[in-house]
TIRO-2110 file (N, C-alpha, C; in Angstrom, 1 decimal):
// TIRO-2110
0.8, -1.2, 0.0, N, 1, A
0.0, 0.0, 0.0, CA, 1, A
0.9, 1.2, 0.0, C, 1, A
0.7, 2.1, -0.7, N, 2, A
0.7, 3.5, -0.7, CA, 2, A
0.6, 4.5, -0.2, C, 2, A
0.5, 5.4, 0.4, N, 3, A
-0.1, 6.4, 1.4, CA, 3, A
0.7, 7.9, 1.2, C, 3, A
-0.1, 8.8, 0.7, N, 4, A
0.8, 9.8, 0.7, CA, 4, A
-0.3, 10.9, 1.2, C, 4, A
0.5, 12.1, 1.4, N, 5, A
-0.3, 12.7, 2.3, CA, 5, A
-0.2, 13.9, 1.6, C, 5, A
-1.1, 14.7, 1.2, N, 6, A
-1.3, 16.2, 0.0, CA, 6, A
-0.5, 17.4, 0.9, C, 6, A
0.0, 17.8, 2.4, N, 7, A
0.5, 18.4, 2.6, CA, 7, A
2.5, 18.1, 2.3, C, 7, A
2.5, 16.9, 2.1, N, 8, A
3.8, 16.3, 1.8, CA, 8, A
4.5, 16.7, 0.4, C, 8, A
3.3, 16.9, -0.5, N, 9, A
4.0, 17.0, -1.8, CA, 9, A
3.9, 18.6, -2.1, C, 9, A
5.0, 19.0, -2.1, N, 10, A
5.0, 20.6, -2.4, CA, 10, A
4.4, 21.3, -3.9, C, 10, A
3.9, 22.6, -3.7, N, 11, A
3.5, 22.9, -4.9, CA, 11, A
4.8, 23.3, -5.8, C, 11, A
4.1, 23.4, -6.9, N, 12, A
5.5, 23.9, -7.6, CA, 12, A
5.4, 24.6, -8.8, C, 12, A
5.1, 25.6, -9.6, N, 13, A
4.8, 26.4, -10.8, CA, 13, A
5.4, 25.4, -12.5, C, 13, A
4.7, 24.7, -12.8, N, 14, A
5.0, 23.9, -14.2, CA, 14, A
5.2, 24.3, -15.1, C, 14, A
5.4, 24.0, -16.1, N, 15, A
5.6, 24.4, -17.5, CA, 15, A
4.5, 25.2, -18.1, C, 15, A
3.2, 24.6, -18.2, N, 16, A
2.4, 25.1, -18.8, CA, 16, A
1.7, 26.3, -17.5, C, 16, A
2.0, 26.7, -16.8, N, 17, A
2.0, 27.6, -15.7, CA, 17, A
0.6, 27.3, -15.2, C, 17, A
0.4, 26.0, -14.7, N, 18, A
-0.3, 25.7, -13.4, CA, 18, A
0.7, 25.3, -12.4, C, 18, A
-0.2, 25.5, -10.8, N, 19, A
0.4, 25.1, -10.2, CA, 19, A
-0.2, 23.6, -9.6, C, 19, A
1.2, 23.0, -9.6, N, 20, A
1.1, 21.5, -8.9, CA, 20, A
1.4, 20.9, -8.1, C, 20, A
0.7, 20.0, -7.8, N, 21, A
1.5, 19.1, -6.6, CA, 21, A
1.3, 17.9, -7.1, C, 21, A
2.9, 16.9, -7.5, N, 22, A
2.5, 15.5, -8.0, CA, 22, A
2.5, 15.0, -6.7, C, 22, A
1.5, 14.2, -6.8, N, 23, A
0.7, 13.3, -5.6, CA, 23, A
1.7, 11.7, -5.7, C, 23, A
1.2, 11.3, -6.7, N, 24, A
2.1, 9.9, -7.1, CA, 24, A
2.6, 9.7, -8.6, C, 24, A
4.0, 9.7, -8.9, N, 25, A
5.2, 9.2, -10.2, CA, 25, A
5.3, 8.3, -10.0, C, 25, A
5.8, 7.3, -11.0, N, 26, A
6.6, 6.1, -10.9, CA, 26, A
8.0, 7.0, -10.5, C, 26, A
8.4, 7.5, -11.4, N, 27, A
9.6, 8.4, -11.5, CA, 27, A
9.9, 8.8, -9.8, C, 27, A
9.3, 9.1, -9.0, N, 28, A
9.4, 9.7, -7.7, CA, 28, A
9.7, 8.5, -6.7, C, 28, A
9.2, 7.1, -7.7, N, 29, A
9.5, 6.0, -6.6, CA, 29, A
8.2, 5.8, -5.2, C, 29, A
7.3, 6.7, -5.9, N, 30, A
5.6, 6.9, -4.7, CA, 30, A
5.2, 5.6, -4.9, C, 30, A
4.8, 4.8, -7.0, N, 31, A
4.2, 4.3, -6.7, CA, 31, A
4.8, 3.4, -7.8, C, 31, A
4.0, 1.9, -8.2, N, 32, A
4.8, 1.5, -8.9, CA, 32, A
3.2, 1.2, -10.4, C, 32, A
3.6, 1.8, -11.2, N, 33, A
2.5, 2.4, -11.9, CA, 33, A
2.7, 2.9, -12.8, C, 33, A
1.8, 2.9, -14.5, N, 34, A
1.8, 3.2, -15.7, CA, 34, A
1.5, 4.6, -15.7, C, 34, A
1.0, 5.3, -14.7, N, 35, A
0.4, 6.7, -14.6, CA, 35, A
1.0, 7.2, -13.4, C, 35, A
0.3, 9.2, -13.6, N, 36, A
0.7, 9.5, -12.6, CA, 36, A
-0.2, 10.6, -12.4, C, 36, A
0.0, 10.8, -11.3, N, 37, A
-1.7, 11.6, -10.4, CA, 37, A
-1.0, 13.2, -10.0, C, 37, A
-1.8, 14.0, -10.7, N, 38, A
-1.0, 15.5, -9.5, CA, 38, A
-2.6, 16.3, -9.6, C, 38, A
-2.4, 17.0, -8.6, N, 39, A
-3.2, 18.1, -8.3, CA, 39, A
-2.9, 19.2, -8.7, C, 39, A
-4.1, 20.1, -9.9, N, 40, A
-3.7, 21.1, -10.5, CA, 40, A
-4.3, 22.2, -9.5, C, 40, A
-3.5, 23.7, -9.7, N, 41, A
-4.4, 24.9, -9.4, CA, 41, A
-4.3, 26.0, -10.7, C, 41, A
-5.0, 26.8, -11.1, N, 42, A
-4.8, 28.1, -11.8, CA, 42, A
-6.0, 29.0, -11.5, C, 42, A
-5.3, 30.0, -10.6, N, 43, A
-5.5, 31.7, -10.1, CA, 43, A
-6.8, 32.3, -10.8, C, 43, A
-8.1, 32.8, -10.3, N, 44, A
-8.8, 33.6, -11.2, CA, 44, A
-7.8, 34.8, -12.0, C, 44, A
-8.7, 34.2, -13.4, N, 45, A
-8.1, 35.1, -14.4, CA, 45, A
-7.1, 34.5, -14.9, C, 45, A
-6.2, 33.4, -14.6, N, 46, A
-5.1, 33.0, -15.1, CA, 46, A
-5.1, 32.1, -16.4, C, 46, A
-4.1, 31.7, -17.0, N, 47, A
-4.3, 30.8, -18.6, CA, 47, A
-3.4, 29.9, -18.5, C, 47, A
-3.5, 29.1, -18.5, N, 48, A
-2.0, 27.9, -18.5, CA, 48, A
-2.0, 28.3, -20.0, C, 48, A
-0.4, 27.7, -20.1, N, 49, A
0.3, 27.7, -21.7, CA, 49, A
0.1, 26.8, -22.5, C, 49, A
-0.4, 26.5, -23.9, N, 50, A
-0.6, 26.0, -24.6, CA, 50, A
0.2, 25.0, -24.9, C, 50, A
0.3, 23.6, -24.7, N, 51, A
0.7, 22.6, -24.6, CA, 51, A
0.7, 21.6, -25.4, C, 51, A
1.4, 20.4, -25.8, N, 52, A
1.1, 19.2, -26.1, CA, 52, A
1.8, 18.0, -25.1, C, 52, A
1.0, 16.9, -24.8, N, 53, A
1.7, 16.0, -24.1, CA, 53, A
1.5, 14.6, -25.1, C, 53, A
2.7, 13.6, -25.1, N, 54, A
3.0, 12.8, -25.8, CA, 54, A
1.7, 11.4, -25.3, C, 54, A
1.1, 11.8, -23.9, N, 55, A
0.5, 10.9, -23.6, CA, 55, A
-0.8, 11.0, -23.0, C, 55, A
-1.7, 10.4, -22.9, N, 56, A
-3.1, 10.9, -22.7, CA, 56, A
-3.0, 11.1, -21.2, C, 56, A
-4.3, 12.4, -20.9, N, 57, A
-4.8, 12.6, -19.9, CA, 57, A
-6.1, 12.6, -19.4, C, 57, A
-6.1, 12.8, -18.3, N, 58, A
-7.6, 13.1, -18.1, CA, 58, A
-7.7, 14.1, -16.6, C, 58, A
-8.6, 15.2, -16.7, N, 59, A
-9.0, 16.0, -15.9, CA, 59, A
-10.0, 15.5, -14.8, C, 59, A
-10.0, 15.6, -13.7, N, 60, A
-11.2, 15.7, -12.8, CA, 60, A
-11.8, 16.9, -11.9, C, 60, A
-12.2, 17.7, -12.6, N, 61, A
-12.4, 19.6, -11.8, CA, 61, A
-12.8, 19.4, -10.4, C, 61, A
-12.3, 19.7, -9.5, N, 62, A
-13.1, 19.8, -8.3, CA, 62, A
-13.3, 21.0, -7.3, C, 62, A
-12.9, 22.4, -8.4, N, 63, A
-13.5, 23.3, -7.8, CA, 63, A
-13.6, 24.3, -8.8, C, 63, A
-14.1, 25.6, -8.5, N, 64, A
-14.2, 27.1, -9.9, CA, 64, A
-14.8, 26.6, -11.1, C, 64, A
-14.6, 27.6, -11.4, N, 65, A
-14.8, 27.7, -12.9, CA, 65, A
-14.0, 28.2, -14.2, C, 65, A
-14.4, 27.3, -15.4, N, 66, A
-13.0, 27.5, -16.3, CA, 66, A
-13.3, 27.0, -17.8, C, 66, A
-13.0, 27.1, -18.6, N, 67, A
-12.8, 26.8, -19.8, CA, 67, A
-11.8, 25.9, -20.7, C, 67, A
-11.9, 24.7, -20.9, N, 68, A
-10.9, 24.1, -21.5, CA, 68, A
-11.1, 23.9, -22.8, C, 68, A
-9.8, 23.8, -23.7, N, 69, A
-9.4, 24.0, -24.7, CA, 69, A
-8.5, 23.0, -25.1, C, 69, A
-8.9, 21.7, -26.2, N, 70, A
-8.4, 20.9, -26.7, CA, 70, A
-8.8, 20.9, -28.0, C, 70, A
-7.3, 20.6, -28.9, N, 71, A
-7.5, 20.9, -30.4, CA, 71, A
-8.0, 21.6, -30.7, C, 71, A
-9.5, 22.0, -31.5, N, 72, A
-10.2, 22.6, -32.0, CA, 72, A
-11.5, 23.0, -31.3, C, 72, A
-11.5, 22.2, -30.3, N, 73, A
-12.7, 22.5, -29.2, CA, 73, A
-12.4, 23.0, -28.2, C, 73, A
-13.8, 23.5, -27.7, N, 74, A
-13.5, 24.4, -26.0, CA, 74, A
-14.7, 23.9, -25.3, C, 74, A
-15.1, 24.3, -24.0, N, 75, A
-15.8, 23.6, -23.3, CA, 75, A
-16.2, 24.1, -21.8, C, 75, A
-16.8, 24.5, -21.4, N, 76, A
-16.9, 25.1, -20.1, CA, 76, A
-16.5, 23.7, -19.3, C, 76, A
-15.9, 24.0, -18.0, N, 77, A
-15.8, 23.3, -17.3, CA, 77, A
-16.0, 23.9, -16.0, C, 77, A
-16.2, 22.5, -14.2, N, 78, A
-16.8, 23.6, -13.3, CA, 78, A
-16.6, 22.1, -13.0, C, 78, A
-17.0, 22.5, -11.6, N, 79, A
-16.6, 20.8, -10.1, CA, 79, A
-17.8, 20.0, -11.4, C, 79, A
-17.0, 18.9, -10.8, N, 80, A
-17.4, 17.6, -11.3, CA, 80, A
-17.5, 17.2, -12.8, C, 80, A
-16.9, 17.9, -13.7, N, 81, A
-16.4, 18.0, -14.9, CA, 81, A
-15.3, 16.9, -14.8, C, 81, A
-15.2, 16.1, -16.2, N, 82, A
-14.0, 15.4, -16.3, CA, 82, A
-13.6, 15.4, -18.0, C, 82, A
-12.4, 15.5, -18.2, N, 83, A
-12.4, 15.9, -19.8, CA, 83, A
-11.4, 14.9, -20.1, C, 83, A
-11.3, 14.4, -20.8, N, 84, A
-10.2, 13.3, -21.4, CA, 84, A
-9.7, 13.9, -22.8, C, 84, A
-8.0, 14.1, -22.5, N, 85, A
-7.4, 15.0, -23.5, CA, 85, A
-6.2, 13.8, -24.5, C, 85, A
-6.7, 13.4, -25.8, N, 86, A
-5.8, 12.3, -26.3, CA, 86, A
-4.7, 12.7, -26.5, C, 86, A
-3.5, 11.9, -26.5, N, 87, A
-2.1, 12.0, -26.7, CA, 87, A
-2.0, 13.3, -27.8, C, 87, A
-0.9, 14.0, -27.6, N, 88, A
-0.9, 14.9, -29.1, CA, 88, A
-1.6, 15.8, -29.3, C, 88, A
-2.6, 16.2, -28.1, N, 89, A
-4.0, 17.0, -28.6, CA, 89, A
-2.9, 18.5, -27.5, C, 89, A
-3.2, 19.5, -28.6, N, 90, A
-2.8, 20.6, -28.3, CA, 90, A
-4.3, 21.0, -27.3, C, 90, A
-3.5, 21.8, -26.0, N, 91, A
-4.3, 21.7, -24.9, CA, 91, A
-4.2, 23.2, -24.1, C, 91, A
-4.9, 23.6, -23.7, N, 92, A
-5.1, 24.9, -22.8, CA, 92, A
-6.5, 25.2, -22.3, C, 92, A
-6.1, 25.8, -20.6, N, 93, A
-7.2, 25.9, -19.8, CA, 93, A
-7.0, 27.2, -19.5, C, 93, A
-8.0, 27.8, -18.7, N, 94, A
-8.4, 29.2, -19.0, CA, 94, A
-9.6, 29.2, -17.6, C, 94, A
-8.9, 30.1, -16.2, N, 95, A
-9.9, 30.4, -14.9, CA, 95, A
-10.8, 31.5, -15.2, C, 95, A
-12.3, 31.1, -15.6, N, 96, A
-13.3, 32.8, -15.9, CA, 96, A
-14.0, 32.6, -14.7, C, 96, A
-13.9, 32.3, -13.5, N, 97, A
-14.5, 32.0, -12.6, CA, 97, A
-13.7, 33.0, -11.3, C, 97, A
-14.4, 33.3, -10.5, N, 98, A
-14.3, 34.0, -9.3, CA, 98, A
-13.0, 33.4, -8.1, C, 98, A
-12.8, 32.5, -8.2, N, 99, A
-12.5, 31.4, -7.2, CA, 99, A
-11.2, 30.5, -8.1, C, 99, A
-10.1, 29.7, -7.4, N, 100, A
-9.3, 29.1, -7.6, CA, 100, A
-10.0, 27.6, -8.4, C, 100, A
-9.6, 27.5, -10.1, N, 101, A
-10.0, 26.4, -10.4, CA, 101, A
-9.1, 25.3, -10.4, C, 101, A
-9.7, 24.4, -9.5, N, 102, A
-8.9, 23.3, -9.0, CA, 102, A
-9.0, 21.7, -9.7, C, 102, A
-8.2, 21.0, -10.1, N, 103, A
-8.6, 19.9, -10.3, CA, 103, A
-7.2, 18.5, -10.2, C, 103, A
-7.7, 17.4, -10.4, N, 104, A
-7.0, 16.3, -10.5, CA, 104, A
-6.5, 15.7, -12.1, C, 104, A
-5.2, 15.6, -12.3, N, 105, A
-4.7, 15.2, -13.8, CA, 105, A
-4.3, 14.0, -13.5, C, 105, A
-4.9, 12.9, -14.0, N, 106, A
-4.1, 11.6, -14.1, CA, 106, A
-3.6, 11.3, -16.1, C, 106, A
-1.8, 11.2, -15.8, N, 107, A
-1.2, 11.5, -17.0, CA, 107, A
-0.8, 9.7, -16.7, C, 107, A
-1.3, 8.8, -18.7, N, 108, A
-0.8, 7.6, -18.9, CA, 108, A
-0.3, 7.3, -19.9, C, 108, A
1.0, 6.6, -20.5, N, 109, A
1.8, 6.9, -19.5, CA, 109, A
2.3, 8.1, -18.6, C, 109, A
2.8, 7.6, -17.7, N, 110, A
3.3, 8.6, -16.0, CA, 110, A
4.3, 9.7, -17.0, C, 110, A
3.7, 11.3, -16.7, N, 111, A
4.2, 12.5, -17.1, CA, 111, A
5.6, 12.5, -16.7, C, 111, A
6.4, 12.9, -17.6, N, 112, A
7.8, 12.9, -17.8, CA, 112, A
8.4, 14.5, -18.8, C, 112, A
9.2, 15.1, -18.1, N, 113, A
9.3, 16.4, -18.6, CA, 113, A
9.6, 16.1, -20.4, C, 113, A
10.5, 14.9, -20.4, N, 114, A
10.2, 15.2, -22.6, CA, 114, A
8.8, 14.6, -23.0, C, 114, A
8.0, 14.4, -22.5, N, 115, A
6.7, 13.8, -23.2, CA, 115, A
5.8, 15.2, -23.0, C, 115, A
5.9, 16.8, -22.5, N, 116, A
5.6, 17.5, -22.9, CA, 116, A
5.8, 18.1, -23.6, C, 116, A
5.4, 19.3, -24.2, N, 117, A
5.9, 20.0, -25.3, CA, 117, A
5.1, 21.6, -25.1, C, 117, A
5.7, 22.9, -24.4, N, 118, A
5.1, 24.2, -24.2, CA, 118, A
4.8, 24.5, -26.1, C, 118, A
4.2, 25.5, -26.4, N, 119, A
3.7, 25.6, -27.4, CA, 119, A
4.0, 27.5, -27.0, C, 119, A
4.3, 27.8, -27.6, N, 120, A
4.6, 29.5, -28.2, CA, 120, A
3.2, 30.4, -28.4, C, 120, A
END
């Protein structure tokens, strides 16, 4: 078993400029696992950077409100929203909500700094 504790894992400002806390990497030796789990934040008003990641994800919002933006589509999003972003899909989120939009990213395979890609 596993056990990790959300004050344990420090936040940190990422690439596509959310902030995170990875919860559990293989890479970190947390867990031993094809995936990897972090908790996102982005600031009312804020935009994370337009991205690509080599490997699928998937969102689980669990707080604010916000807009996401994959490939060619957009989408409101808001607690209990879950959005599944395929490998390669150019990606950005966007806080139009009052309040800190929070959510859960599980990246498969486990997110690795070359399997992202910031976008200009």
């Amino acid at each position: 078993m596993v056990i990790r504790q959300f004050d344990d894992c420090p936040e940190f400002l990422a690439g596509d400029q959310t902030i995170l806390r990875e919860l559990l990497r293989p890479a970190q030796g947390s867990v031993d696992a094809r995936y990897s789990l972090a908790q996102g934040r982005l600031d009312p008003g804020a935009t994370s950077k337009r991205h690509v990641l080599a490997a699928s994800e998937v969102y689980y919002f669990l707080a604010g409100e916000g807009r996401m933006h994959v490939g060619g589509e957009s989408a409101a999003v808001r607690k209990g929203t879950v959005v599944a972003v395929p490998p390669g899909a150019e990606q950005w989120l966007e806080n139009t909500g009052a309040g800190a939009l929070e959510f859960l990213c599980i990246v498969d395979p486990a997110w690795t700094p070359d399997c992202e890609r910031i976008l200009k």
